[in-house]
LOPAZA-69292 format. One record per atom (N, C-alpha, C, O): residue number from 1; residue in three letters; chain; atom name; x, y, z. Coordinates in nm, 4 decimals, always signed. Last residue first. Layout:
BEGIN
+-----+-----+-------+------+----------+----------+----------+
|   n | res | chain | atom |       xx |       yy |       zz |
+-----+-----+-------+------+----------+----------+----------+
| NUM | ALA |     A |   CA |        X |        Y |        Z |
...
+-----+-----+-------+------+----------+----------+----------+
//
This chain:
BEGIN
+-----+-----+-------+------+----------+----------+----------+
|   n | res | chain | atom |       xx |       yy |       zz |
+-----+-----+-------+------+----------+----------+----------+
|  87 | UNK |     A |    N | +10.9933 |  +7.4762 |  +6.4517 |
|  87 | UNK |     A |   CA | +10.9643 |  +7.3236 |  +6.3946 |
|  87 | UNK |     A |    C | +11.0677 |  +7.2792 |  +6.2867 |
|  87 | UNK |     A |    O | +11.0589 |  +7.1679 |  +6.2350 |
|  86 | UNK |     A |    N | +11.0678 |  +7.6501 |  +6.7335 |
|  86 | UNK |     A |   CA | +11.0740 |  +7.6073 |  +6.6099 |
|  86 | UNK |     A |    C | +11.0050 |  +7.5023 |  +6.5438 |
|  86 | UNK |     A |    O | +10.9480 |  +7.4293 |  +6.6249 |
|  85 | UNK |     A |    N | +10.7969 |  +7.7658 |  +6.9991 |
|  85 | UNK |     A |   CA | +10.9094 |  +7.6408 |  +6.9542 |
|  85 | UNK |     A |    C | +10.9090 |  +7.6727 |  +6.7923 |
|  85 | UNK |     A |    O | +10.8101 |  +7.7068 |  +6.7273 |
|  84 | UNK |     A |    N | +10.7043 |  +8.0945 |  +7.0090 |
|  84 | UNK |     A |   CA | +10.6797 |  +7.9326 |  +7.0458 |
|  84 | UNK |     A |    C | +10.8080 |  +7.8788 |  +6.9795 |
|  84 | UNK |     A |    O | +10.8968 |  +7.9415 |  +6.9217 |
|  83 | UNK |     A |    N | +10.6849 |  +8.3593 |  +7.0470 |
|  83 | UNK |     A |   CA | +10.6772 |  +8.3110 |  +6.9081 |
|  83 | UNK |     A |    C | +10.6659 |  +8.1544 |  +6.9203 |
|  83 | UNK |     A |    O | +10.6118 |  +8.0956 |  +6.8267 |
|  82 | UNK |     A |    N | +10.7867 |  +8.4015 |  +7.3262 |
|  82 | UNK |     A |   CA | +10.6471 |  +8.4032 |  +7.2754 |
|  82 | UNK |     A |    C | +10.5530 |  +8.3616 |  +7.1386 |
|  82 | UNK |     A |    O | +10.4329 |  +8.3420 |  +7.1201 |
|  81 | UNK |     A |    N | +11.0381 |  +8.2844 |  +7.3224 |
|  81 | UNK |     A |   CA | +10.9339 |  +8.2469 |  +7.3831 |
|  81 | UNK |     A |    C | +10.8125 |  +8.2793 |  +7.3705 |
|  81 | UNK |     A |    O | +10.7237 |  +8.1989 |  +7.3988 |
|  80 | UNK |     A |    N | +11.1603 |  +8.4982 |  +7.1504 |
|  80 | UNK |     A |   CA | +11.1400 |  +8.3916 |  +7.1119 |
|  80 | UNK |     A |    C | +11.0308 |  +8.2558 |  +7.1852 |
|  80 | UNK |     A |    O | +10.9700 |  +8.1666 |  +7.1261 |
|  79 | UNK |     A |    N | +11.0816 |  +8.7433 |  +7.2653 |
|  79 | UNK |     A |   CA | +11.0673 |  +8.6828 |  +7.1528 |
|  79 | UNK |     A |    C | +11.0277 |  +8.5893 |  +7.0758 |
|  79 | UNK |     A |    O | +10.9397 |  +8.5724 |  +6.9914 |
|  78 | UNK |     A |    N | +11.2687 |  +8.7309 |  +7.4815 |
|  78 | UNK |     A |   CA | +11.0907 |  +8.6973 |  +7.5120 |
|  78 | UNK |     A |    C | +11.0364 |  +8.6764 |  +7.3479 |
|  78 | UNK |     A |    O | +10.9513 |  +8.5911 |  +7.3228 |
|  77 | UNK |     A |    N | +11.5313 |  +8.7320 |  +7.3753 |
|  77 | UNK |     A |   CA | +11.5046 |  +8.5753 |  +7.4136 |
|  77 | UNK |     A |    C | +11.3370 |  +8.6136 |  +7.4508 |
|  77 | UNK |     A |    O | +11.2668 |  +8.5125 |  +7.4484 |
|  76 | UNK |     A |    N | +11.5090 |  +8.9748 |  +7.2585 |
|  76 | UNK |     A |   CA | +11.5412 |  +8.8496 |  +7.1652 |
|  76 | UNK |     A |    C | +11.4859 |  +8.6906 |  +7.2293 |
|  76 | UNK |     A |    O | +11.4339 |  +8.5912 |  +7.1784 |
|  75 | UNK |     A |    N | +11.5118 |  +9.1165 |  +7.4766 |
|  75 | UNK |     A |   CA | +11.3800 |  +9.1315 |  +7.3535 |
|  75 | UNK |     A |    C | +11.4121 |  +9.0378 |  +7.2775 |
|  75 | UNK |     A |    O | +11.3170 |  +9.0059 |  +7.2062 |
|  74 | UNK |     A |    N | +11.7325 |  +9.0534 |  +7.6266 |
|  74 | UNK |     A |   CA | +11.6052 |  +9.0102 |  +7.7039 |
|  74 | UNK |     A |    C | +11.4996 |  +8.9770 |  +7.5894 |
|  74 | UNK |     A |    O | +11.4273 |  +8.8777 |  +7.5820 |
|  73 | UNK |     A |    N | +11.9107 |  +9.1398 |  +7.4149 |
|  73 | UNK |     A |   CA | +11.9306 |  +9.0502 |  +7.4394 |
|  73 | UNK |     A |    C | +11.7576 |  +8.9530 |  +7.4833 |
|  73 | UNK |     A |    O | +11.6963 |  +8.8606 |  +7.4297 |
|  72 | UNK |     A |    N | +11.8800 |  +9.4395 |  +7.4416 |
|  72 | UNK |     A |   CA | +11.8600 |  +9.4051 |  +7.2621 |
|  72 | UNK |     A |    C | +11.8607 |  +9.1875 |  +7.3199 |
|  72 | UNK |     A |    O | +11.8017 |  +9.1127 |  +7.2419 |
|  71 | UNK |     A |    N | +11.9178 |  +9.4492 |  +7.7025 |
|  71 | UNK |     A |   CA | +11.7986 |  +9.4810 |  +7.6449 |
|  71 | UNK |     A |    C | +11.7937 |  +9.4437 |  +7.4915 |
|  71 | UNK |     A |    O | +11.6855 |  +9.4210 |  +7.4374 |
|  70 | UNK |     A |    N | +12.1922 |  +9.3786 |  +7.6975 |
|  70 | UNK |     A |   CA | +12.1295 |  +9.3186 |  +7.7418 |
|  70 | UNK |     A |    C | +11.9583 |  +9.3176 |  +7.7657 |
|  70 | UNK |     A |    O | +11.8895 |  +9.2313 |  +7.8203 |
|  69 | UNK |     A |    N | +12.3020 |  +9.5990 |  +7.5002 |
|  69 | UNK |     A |   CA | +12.2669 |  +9.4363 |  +7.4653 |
|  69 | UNK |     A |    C | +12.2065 |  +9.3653 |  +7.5887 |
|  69 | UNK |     A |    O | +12.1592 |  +9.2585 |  +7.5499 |
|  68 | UNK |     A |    N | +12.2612 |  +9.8188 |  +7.6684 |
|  68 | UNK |     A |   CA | +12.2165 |  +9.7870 |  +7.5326 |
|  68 | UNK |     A |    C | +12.1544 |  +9.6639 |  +7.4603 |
|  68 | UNK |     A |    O | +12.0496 |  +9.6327 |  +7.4036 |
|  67 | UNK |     A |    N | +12.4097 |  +9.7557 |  +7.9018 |
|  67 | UNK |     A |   CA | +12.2866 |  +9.7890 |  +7.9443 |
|  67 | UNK |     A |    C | +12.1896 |  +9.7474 |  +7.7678 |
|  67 | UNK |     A |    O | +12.0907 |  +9.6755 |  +7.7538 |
|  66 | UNK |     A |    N | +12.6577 |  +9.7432 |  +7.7513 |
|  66 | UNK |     A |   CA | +12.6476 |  +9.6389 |  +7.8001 |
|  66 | UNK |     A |    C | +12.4879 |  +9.6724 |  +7.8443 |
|  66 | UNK |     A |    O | +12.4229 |  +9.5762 |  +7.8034 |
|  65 | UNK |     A |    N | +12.7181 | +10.0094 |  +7.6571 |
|  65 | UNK |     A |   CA | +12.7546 |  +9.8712 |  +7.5763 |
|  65 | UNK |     A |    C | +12.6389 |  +9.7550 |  +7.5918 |
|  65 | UNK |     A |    O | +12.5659 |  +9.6989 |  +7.5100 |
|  64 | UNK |     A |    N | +12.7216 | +10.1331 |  +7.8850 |
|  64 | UNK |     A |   CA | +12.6085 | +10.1881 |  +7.7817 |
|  64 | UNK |     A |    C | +12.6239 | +10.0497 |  +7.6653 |
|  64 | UNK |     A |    O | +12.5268 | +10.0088 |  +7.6017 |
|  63 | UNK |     A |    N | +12.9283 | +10.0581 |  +7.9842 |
|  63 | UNK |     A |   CA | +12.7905 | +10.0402 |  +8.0774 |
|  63 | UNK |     A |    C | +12.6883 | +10.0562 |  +8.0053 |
|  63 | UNK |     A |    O | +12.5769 | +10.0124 |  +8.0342 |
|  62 | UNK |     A |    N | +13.1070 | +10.1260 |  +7.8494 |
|  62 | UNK |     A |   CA | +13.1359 |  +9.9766 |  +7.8697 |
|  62 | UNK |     A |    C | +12.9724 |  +9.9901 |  +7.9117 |
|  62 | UNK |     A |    O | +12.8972 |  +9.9130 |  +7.8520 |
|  61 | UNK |     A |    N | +13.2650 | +10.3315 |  +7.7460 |
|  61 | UNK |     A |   CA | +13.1492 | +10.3147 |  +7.6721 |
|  61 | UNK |     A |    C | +13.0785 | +10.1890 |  +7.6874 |
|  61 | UNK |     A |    O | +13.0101 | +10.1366 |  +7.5996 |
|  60 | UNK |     A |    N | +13.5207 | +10.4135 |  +7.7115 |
|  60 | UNK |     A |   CA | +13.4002 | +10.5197 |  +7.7893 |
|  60 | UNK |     A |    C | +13.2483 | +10.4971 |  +7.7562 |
|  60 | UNK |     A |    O | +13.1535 | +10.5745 |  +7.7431 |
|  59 | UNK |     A |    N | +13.6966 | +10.3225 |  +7.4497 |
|  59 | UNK |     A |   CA | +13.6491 | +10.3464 |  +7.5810 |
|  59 | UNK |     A |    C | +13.5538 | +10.4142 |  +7.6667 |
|  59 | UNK |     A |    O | +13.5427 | +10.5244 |  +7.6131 |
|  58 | UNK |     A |    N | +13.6346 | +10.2104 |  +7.1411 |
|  58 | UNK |     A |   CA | +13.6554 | +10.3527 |  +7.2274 |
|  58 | UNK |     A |    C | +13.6190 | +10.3164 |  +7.3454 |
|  58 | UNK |     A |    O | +13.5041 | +10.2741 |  +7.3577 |
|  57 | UNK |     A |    N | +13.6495 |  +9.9901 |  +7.0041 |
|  57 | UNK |     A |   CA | +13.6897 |  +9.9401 |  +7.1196 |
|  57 | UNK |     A |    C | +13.7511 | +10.1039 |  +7.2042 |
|  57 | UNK |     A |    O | +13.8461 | +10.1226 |  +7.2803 |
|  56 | UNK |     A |    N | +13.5094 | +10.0066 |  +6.7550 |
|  56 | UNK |     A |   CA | +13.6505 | +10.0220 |  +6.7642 |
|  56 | UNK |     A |    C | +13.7189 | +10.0196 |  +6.9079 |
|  56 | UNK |     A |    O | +13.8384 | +10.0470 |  +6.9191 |
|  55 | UNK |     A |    N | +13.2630 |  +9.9799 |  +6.7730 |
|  55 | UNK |     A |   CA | +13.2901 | +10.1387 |  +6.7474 |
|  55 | UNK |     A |    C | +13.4378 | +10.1473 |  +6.7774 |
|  55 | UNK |     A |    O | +13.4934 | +10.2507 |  +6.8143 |
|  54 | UNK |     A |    N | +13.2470 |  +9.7419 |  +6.7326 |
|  54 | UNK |     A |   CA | +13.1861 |  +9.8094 |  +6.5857 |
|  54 | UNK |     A |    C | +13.2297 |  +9.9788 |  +6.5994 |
|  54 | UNK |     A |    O | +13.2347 | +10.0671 |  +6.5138 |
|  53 | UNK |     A |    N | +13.3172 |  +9.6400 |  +6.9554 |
|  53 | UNK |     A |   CA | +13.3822 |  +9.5924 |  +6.8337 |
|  53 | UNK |     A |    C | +13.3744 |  +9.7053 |  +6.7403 |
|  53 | UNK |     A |    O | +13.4700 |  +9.7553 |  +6.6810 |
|  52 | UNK |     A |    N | +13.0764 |  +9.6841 |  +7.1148 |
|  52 | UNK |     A |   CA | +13.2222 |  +9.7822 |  +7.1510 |
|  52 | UNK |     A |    C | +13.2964 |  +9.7270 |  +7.0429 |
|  52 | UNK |     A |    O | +13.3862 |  +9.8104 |  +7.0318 |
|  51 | UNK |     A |    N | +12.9337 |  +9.5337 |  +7.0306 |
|  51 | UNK |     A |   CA | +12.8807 |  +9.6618 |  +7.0019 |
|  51 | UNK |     A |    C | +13.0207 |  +9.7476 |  +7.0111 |
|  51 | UNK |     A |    O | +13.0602 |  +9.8416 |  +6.9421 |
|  50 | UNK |     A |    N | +13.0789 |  +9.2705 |  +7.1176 |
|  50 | UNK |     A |   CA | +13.0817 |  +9.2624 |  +6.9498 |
|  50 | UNK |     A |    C | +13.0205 |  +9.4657 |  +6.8974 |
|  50 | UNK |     A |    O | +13.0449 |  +9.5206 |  +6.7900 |
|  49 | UNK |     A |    N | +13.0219 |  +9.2620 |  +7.3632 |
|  49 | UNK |     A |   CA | +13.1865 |  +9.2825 |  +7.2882 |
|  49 | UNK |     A |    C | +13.1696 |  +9.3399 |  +7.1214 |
|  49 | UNK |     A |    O | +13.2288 |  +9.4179 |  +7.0468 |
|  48 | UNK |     A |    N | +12.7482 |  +9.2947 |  +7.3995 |
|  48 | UNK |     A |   CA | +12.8256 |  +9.3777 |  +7.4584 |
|  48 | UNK |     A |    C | +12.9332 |  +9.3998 |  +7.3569 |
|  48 | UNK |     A |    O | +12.9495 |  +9.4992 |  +7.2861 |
|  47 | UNK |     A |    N | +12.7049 |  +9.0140 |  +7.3218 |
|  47 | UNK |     A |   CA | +12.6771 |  +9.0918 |  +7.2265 |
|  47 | UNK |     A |    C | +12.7456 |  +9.2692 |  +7.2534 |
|  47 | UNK |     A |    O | +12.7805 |  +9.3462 |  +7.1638 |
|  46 | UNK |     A |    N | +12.8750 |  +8.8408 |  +7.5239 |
|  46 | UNK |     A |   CA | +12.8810 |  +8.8265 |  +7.3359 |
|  46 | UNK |     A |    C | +12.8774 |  +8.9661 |  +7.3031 |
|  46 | UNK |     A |    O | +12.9730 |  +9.0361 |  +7.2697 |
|  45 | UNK |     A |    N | +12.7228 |  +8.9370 |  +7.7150 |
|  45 | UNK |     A |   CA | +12.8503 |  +8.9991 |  +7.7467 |
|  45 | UNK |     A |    C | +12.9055 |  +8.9802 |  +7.5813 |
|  45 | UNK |     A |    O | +12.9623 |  +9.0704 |  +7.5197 |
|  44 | UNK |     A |    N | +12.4763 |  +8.8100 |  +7.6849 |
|  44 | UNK |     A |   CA | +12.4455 |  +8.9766 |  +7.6959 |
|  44 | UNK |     A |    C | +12.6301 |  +9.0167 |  +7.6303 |
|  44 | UNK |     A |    O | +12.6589 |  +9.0927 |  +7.5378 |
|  43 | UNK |     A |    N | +12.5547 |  +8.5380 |  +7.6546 |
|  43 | UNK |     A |   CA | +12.4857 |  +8.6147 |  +7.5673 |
|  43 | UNK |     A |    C | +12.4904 |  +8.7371 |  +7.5470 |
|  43 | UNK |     A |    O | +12.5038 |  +8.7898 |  +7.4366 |
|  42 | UNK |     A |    N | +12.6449 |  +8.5435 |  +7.9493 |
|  42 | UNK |     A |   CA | +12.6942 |  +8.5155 |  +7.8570 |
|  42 | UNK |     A |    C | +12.6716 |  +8.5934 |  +7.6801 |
|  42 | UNK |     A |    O | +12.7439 |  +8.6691 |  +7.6153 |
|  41 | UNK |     A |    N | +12.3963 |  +8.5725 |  +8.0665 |
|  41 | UNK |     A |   CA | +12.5404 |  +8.6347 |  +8.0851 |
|  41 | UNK |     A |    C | +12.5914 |  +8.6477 |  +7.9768 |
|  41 | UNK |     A |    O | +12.5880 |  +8.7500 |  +7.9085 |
|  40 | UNK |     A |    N | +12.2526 |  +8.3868 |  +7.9930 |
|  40 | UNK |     A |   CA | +12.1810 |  +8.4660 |  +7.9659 |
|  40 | UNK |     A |    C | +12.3062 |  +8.6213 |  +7.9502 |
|  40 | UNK |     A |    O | +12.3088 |  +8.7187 |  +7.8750 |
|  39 | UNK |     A |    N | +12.3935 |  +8.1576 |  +8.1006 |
|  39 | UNK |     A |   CA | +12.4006 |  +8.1836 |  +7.9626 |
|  39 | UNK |     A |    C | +12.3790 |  +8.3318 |  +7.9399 |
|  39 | UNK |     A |    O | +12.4628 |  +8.3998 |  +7.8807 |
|  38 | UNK |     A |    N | +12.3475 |  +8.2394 |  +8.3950 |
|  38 | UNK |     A |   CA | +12.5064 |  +8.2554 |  +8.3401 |
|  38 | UNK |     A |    C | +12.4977 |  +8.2149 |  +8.1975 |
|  38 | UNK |     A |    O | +12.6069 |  +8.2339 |  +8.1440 |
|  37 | UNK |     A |    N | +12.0822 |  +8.1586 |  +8.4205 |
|  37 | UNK |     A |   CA | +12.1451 |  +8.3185 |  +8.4637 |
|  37 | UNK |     A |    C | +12.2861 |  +8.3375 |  +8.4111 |
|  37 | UNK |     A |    O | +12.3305 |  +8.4498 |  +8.3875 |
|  36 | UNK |     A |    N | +11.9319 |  +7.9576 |  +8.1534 |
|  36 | UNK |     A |   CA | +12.0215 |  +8.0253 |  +8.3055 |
|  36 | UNK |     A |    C | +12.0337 |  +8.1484 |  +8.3070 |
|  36 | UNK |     A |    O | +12.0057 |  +8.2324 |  +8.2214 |
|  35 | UNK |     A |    N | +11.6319 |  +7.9935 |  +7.9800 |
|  35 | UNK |     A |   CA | +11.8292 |  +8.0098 |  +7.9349 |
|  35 | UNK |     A |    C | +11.8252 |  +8.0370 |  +8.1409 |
|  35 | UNK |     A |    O | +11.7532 |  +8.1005 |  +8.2179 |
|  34 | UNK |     A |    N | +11.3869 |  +7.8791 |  +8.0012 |
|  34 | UNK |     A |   CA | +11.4658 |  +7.7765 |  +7.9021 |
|  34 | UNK |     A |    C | +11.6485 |  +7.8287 |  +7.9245 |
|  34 | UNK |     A |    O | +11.7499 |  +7.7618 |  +7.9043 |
|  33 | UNK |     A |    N | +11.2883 |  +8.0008 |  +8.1782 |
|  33 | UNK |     A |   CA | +11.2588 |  +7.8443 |  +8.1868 |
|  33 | UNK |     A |    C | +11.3268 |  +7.8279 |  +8.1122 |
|  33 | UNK |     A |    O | +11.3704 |  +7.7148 |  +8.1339 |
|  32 | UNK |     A |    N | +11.3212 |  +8.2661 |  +8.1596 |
|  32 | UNK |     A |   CA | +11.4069 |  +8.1767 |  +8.2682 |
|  32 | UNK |     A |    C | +11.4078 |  +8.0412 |  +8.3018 |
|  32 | UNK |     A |    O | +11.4695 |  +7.9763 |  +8.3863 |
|  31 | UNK |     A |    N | +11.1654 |  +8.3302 |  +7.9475 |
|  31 | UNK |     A |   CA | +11.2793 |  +8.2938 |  +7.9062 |
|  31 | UNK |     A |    C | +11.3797 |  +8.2239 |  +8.0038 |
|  31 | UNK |     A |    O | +11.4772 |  +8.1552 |  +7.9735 |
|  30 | UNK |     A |    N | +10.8400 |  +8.2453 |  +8.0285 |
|  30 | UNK |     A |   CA | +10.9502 |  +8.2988 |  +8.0733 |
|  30 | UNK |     A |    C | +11.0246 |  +8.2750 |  +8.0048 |
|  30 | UNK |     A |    O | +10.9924 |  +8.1692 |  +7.9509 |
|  29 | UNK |     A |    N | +10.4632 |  +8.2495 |  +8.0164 |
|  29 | UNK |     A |   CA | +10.6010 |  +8.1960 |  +8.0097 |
|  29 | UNK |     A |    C | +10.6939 |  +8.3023 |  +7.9864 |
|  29 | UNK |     A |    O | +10.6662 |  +8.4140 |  +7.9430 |
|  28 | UNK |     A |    N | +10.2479 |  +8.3225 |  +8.2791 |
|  28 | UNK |     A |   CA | +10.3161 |  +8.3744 |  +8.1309 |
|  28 | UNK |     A |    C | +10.4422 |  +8.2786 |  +8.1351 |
|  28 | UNK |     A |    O | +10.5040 |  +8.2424 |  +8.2352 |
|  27 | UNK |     A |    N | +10.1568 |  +8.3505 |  +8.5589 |
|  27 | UNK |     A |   CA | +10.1701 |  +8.2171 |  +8.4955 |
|  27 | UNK |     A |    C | +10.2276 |  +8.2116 |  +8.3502 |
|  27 | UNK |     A |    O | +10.2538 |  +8.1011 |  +8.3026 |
|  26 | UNK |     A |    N | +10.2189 |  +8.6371 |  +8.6412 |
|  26 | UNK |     A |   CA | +10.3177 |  +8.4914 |  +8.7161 |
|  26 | UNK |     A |    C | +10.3347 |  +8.3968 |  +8.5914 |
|  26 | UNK |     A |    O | +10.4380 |  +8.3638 |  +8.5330 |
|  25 | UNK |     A |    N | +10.0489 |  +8.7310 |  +8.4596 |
|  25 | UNK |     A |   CA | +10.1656 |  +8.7377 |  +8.4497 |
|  25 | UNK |     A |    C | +10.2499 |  +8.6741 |  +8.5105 |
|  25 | UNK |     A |    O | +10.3568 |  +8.6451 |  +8.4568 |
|  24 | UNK |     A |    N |  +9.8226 |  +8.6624 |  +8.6366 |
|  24 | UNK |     A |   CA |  +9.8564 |  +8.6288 |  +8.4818 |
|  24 | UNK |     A |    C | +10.0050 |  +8.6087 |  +8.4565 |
|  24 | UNK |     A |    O | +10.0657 |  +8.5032 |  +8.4380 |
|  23 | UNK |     A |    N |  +9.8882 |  +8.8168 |  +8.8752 |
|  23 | UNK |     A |   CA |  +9.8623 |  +8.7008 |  +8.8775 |
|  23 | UNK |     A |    C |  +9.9014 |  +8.6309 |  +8.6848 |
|  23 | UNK |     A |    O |  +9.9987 |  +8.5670 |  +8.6448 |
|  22 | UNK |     A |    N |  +9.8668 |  +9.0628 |  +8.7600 |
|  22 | UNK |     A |   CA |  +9.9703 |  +8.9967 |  +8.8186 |
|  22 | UNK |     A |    C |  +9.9682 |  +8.8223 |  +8.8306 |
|  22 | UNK |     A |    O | +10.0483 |  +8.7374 |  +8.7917 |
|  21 | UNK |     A |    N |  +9.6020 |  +9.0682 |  +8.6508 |
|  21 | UNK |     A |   CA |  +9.6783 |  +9.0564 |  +8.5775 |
|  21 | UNK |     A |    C |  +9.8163 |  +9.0395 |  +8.6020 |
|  21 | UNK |     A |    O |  +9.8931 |  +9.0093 |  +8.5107 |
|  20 | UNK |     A |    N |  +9.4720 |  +9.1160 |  +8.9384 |
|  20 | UNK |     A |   CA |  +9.4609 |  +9.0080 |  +8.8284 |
|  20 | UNK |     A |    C |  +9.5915 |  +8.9670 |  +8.7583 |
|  20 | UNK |     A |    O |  +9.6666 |  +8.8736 |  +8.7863 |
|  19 | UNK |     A |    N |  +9.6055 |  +9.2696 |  +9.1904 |
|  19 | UNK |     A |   CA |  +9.4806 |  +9.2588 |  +9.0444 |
|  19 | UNK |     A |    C |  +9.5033 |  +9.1597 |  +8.9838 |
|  19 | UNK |     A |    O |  +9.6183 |  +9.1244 |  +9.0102 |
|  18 | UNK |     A |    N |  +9.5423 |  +9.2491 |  +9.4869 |
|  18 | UNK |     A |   CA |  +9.6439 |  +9.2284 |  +9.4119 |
|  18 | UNK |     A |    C |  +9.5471 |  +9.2093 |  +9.2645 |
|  18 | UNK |     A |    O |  +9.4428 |  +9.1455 |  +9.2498 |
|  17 | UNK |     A |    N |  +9.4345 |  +9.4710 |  +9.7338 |
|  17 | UNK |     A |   CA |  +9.4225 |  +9.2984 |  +9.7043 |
|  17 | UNK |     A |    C |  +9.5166 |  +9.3166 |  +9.5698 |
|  17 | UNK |     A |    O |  +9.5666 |  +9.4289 |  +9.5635 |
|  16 | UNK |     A |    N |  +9.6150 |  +9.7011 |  +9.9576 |
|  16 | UNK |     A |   CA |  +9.5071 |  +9.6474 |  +9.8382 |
|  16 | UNK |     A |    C |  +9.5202 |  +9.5266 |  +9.7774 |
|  16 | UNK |     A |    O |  +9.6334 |  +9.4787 |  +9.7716 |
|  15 | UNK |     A |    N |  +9.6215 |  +9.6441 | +10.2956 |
|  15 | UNK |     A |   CA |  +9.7122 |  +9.6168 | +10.1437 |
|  15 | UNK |     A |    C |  +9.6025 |  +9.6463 | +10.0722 |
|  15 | UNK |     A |    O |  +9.4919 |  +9.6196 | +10.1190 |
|  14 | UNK |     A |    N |  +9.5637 |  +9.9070 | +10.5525 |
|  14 | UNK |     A |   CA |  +9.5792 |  +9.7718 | +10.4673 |
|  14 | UNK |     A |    C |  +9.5838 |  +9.7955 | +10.3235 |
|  14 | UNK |     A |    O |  +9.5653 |  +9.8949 | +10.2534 |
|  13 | UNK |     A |    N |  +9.7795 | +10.0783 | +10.7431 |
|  13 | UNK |     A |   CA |  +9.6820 | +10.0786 | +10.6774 |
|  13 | UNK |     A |    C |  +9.6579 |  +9.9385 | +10.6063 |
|  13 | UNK |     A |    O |  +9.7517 |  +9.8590 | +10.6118 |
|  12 | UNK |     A |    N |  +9.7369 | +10.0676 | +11.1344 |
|  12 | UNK |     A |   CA |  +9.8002 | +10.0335 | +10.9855 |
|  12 | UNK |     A |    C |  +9.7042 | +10.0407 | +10.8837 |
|  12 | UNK |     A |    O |  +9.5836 | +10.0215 | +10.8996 |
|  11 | UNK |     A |    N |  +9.6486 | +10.3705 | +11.2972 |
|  11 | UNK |     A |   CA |  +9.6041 | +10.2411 | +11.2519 |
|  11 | UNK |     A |    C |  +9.7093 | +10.1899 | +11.1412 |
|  11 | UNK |     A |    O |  +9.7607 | +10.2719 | +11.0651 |
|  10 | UNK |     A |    N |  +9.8120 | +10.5574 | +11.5115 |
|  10 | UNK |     A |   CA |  +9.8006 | +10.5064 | +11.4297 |
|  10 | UNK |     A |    C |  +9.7588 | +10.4342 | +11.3523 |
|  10 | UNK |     A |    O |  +9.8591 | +10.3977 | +11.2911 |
|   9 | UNK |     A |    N |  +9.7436 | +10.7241 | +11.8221 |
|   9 | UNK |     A |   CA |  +9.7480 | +10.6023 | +11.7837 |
|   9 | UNK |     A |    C |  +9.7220 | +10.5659 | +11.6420 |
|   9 | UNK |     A |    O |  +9.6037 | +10.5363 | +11.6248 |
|   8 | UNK |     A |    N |  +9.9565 | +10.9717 | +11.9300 |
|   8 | UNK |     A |   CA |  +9.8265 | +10.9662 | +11.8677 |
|   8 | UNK |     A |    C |  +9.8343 | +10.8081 | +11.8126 |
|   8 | UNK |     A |    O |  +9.9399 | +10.7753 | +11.7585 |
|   7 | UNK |     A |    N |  +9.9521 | +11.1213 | +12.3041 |
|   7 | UNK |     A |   CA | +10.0617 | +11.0159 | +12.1680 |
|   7 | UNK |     A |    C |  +9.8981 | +10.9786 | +12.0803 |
|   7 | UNK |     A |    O |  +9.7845 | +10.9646 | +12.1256 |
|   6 | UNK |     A |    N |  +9.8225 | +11.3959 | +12.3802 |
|   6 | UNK |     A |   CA |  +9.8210 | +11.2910 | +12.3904 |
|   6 | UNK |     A |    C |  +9.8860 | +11.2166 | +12.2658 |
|   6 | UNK |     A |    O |  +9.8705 | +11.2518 | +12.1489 |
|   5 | UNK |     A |    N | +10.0637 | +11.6760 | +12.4234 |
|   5 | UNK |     A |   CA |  +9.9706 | +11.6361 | +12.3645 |
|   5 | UNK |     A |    C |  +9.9173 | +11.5102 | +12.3352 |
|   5 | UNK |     A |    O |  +9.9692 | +11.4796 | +12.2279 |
|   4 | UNK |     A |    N | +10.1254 | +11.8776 | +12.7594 |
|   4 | UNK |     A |   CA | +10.1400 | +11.8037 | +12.6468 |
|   4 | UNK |     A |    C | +10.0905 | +11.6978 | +12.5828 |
|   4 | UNK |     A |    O | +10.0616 | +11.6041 | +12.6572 |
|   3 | UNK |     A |    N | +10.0682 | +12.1991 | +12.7892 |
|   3 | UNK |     A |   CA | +10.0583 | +12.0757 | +12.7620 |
|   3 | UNK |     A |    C | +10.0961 | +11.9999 | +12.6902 |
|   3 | UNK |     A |    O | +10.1100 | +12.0201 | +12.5695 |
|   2 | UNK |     A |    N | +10.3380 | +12.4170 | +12.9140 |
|   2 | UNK |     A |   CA | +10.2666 | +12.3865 | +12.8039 |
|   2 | UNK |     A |    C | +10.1735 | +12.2700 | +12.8465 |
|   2 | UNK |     A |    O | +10.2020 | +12.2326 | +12.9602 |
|   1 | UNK |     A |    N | +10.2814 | +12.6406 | +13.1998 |
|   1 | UNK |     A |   CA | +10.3457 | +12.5233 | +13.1479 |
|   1 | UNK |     A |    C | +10.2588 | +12.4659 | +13.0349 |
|   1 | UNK |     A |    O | +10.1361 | +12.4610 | +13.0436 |
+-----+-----+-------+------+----------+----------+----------+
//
């Protein structure tokens, strides 16, 4: 008859401490301090219409539209938060 093999006790492992530059990056300013979640919408879905405008409103082309401007969107509004206030 086989033996059978004692259950092996696991340790958890532990976290690594968290670097710095997370931390930094908490305190960075945000574009979420100045636009909502439903401008920011808004904005993306503008610029969305206006990309599907330019190629004539071909279909098959809504997710790639919209993923576009809302990256041509995000780089506009950190942009501008990092460039500081108008005068």
């Amino acid at each position: 008859m086989p033996r059978e093999k004692p259950p092996t006790t696991s340790t958890p492992r532990k976290r690594a401490p968290r670097k710095a530059s997370a931390a930094i990056s908490a305190s960075a300013p945000s574009y979420n301090q100045f636009v909502g979640p439903e401008q920011r919408a808004a904005l993306i879905a503008e610029a969305a219409f206006f990309r599907s405008e330019k190629r004539g409103f071909v279909p098959g082309h809504e997710v790639e539209d919209w993923l576009a401007a809302e990256s041509e969107v995000d780089a506009g509004l950190m942009h501008a938060v990092e460039s500081g206030p108008s005068v």
